[in-house]
NUVEX-476636 format. One record per residue (C-alpha): x, y, z; residue number from 1. Coordinates in nm, 2 decimals. Each point is the difference from the previous one (the first is absolute). Layout:
<pts>
((X, Y, Z), NUM)
...
</pts>
This chain:
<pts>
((-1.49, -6.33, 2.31), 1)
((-0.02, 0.36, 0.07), 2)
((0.12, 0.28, -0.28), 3)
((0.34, 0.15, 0.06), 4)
((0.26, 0.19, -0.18), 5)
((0.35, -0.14, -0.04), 6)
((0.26, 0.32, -0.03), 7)
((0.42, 0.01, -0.09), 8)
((0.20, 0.34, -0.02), 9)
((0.37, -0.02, -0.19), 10)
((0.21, 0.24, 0.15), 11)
((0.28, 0.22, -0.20), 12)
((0.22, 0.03, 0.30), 13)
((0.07, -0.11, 0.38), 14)
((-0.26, 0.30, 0.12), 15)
((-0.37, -0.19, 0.00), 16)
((-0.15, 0.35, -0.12), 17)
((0.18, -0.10, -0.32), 18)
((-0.25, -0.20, -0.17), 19)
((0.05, -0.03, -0.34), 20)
((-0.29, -0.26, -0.11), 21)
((-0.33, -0.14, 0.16), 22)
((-0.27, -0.26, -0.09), 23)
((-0.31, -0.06, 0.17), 24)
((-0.19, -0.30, -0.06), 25)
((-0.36, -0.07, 0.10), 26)
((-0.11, -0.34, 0.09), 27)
((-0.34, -0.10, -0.01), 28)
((-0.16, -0.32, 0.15), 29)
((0.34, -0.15, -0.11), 30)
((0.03, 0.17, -0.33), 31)
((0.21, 0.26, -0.17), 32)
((-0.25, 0.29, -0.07), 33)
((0.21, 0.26, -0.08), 34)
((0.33, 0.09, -0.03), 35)
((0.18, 0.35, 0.06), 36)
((0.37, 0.09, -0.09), 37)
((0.21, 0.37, -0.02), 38)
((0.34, 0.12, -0.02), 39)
((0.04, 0.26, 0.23), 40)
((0.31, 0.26, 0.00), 41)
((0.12, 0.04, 0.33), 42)
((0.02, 0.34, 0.25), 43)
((0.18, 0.22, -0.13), 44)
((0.38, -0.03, 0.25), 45)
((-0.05, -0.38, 0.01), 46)
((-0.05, -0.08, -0.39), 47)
((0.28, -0.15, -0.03), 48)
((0.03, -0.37, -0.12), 49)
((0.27, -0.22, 0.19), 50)
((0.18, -0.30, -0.27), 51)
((-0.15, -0.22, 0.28), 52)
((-0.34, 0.07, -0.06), 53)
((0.03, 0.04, -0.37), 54)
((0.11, -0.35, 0.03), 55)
((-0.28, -0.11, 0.16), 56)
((-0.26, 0.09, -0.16), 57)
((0.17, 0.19, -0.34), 58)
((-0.20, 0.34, 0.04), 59)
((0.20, 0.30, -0.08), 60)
((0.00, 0.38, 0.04), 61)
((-0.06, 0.00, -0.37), 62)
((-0.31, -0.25, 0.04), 63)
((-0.19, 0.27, 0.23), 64)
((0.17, 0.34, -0.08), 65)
((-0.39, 0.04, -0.15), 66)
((-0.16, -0.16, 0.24), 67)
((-0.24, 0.19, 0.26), 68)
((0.08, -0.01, 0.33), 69)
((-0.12, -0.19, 0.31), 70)
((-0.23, 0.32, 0.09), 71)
((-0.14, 0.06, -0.32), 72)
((-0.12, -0.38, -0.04), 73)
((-0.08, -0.06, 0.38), 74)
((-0.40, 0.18, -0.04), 75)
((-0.09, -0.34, -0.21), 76)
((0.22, -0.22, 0.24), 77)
((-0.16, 0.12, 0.23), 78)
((-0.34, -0.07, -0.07), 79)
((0.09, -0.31, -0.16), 80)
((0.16, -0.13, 0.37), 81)
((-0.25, 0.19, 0.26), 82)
((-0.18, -0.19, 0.26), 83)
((0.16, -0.36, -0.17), 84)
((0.22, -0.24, 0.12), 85)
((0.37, -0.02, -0.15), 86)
((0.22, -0.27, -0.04), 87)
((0.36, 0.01, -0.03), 88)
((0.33, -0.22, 0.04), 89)
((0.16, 0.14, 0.24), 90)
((-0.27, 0.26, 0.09), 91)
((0.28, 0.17, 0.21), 92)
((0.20, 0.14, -0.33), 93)
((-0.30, 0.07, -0.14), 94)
((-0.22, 0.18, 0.20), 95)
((0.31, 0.19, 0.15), 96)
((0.05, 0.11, -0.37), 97)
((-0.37, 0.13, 0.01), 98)
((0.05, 0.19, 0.29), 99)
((0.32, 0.22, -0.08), 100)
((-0.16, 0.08, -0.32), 101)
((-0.36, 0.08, 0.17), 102)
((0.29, 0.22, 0.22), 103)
((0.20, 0.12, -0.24), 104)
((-0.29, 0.18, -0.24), 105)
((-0.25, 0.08, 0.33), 106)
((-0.25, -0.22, -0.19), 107)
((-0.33, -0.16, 0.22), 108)
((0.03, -0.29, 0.16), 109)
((-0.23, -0.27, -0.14), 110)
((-0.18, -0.28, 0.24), 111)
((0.08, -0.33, -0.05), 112)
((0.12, -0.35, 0.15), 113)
((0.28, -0.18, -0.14), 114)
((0.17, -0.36, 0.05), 115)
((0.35, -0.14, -0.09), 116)
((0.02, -0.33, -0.22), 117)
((0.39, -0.04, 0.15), 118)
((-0.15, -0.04, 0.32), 119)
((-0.31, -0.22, -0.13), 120)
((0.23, -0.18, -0.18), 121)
((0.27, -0.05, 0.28), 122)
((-0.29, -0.12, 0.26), 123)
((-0.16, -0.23, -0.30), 124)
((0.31, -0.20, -0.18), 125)
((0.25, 0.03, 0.26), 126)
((0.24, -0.24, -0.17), 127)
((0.16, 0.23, -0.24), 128)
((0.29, 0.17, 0.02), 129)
((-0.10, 0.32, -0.11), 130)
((-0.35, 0.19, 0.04), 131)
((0.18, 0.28, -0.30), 132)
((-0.32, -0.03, -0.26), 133)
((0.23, -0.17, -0.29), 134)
((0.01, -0.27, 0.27), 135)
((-0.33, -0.05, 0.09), 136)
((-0.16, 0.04, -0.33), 137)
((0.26, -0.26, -0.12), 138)
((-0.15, -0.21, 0.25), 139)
((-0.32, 0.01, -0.14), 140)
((0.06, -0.03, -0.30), 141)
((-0.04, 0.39, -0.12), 142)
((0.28, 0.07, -0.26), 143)
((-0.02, 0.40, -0.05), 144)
((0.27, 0.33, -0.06), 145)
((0.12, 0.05, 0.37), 146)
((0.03, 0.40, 0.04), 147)
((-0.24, 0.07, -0.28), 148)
((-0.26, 0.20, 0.24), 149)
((-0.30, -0.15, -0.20), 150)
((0.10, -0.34, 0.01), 151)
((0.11, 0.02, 0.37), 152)
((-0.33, 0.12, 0.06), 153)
((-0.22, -0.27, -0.14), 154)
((0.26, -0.25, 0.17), 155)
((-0.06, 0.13, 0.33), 156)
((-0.36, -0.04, -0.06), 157)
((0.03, -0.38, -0.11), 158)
((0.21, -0.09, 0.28), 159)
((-0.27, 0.16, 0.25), 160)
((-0.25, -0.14, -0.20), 161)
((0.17, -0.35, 0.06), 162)
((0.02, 0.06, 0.36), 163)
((-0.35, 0.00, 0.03), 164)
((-0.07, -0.31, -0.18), 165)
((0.26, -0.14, 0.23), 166)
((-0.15, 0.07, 0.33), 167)
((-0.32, -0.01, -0.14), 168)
((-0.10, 0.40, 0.04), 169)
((-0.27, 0.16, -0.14), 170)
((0.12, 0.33, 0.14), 171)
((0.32, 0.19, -0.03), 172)
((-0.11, 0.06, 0.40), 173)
((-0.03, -0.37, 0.07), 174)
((0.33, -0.07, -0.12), 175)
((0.21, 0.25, 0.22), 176)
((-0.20, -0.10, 0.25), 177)
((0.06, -0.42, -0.04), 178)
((0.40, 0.14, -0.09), 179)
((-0.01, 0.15, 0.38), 180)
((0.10, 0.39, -0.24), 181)
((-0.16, 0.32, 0.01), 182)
((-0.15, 0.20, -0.26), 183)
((0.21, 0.30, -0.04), 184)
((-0.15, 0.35, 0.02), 185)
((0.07, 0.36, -0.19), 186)
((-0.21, 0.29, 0.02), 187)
((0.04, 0.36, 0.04), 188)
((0.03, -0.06, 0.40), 189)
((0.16, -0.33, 0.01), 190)
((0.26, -0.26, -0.15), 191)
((-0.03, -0.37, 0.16), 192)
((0.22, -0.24, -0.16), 193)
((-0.07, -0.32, -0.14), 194)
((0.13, -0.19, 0.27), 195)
((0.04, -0.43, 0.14), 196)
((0.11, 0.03, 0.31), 197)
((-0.03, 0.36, 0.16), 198)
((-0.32, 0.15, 0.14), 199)
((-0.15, 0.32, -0.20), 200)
((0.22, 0.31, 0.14), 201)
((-0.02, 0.32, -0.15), 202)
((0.35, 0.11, -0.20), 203)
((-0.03, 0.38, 0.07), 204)
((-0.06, 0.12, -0.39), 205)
((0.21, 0.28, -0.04), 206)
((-0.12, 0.34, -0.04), 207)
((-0.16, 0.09, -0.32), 208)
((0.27, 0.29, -0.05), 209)
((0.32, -0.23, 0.12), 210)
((0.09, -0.13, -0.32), 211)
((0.00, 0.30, -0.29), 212)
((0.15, 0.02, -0.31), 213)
((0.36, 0.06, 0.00), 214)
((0.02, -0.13, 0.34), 215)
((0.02, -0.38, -0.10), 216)
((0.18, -0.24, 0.19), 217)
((0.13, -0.36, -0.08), 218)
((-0.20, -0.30, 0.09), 219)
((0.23, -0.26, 0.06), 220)
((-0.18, -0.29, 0.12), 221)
((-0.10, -0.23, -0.27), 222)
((-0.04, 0.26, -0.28), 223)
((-0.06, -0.21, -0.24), 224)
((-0.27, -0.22, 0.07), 225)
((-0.05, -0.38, -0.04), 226)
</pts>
């Protein structure tokens, strides 16, 4: 199947700029290859870290108060995720917390497609009760650290991987299309969402300068993932 890279952001607070921790994982022909993890200290006005999260996924303000931030790490990111394809569970969190921190710091927009595994797991095994990634994986048989981005990462990957051999893919393209989905989009001049049911309509990305530091507001749908 084609080569993708599965992605997971941890989040400090209920802002999605707030990203505390992210993994990237590349897959290759159905493989691990490599494997990519940081702390990040948060933007400075929304470092904060709620009991909630800390909970979640036990990092601190202690754990990163050495940490670079997202700016400082994002020239590697960047060329590590340009021009690939992404995957993610629940690609909506996810990506959103790419964008307000692309927004936040004024940083280039990379190129890239991306899928959701909630949604290719939702349209593939539609007898559970849950499509949260604990769920699924426990479906198939994955045991792993829910909320540890690394190990969400690599899950994400699995369960897309098993997707494929499920419907019998040999293209991360082939799938969405069998799933009836769409690939989502981001680039500099675009954001399409990974979607199942609604045609590809343009979201109106916000103005580079909209979002600036100090002017931060409170994401309050789903902040903190799947």
């Amino acid at each position: 199947m084609a080569d993708f890279i599965a992605i997971d952001f941890e989040t400090a607070n209920e802002h999605r700029a707030s990203a505390c921790a992210v993994a990237l994982v590349f897959f290759e022909k159905g493989r691990i290859s490599e494997e990519y993890h940081w702390l990040i200290r948060p933007p400075r006005g929304i470092d904060y870290f709620n009991p909630f999260n800390i909970r979640l996924h036990g990092i601190s303000s202690r754990d990163v108060a050495d940490q670079p931030q997202f700016n400082e790490l994002w020239p590697e990111i960047y060329r590590l995720i340009n021009n690939e394809m992404l995957a993610a569970h629940n690609a909506s969190f996810d990506i959103s917390v790419l964008r307000r921190l692309l927004d936040v710091y004024n940083l280039r927009y990379p190129e890239l497609e991306f899928v959701c595994t909630c949604n290719i797991a939702r349209r593939t095994w539609g007898q559970l009760t849950s499509y949260s990634l604990n769920v699924v994986a426990d479906h198939l048989g994955y045991r792993f650290k829910h909320h540890d981005a690394l190990d969400d990462a690599i899950t994400c990957g699995r369960i897309l991987i098993e997707a494929c051999t499920y419907h019998n893919c040999a293209s991360i393209h082939e799938l969405a299309g069998k799933l009836g989905m769409r690939v989502g989009i981001l680039n500099r001049e675009k954001y399409y969402p990974c979607s199942v049911v609604s045609p590809y309509r343009n979201t109106g990305k916000r103005s580079r300068n909209t979002l600036k530091m100090g002017e931060l507001k409170k994401d309050n749908i789903n902040p903190y993932g799947v």
